[in-house]
C-alpha positions in Angstrom: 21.0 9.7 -0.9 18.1 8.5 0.8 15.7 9.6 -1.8 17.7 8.1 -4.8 17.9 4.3 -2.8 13.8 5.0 -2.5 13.7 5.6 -6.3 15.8 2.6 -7.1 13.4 0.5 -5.2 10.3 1.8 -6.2 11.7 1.2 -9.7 12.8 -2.2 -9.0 9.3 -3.1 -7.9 7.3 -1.4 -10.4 7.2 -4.2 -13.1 6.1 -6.4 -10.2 3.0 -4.0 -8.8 1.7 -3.9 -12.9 -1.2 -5.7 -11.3 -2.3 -5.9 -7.6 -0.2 -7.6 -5.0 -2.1 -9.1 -2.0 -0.4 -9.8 1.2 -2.5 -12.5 3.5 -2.2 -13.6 7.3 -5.0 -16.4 8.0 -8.4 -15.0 6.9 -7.0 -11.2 6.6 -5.5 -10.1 3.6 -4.3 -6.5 2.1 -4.7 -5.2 -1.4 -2.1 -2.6 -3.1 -3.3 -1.4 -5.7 -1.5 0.8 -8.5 -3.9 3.7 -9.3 -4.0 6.6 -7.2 -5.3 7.0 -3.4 -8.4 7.9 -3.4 -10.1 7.4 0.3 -10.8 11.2 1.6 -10.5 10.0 5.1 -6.9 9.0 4.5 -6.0 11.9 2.2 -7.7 14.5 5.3 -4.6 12.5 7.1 -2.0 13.6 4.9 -0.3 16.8 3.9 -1.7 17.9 0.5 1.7 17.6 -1.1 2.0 14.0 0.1 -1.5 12.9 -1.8 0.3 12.0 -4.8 2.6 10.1 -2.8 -0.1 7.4 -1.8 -1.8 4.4 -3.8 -4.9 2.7 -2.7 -5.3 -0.3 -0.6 -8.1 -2.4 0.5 -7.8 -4.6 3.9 -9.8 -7.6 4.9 -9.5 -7.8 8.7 -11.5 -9.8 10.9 -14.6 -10.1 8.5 -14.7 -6.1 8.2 -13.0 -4.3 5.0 -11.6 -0.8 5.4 -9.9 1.4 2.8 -6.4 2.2 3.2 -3.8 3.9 1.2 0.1 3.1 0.7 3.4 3.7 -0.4 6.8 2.0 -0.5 9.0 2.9 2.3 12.4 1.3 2.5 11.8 -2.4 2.0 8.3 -2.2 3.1 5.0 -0.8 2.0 3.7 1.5 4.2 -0.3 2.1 5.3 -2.6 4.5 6.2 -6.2 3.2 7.1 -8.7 5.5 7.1 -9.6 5.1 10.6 -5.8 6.3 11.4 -4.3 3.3 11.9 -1.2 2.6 10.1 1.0 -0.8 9.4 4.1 -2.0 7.1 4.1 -5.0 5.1 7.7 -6.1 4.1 8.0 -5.9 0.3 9.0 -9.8 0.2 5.5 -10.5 1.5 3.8 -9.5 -0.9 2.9 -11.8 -3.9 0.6 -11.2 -7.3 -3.0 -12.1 -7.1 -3.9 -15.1 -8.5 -7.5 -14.9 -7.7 -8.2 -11.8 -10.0 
């Protein structure tokens, strides 16, 4: 049950993440992107069976960027930094980037 409500919402947002969705909080922002994770520190984090699982992201955070990887969870996009850190951003935050 779980994993059909997951589909229906991935499926609902996929027109939506056609091009890269930025969330921003001040001066820091994150980046989802739609191609494939590709940071080997945050695929060493995950099981090899998730890999596919994961897109890539790219976090601004006080001046510094890091790489990070995601995927939708719930309502929410969930992250994996490469340092190990991890975060959700609600789906609703997330808007198309205009700056692109």
């Amino acid at each position: 049950m779980k994993s059909a409500l997951l589909v229906c919402v991935a499926l609902a947002v996929a027109p939506v993440f056609a091009e890269d969705l930025v969330a921003r909080n001040g001066s820091d922002s994150v980046r989802l992107n739609e191609s494939p994770c590709t940071s080997k520190q945050v695929l060493a984090r995950l099981q090899p069976q998730q890999h596919t699982d994961y897109k890539a992201a790219f976090a601004q955070v006080g001046g510094q960027n890091f790489e990070a990887c995601w995927r939708v969870v719930g309502n929410s996009a969930h992250l994996l930094y490469e340092d190990g850190d991890q975060g959700l951003i609600p789906l609703a935050e997330l808007k198309p980037d205009l700056t692109a």
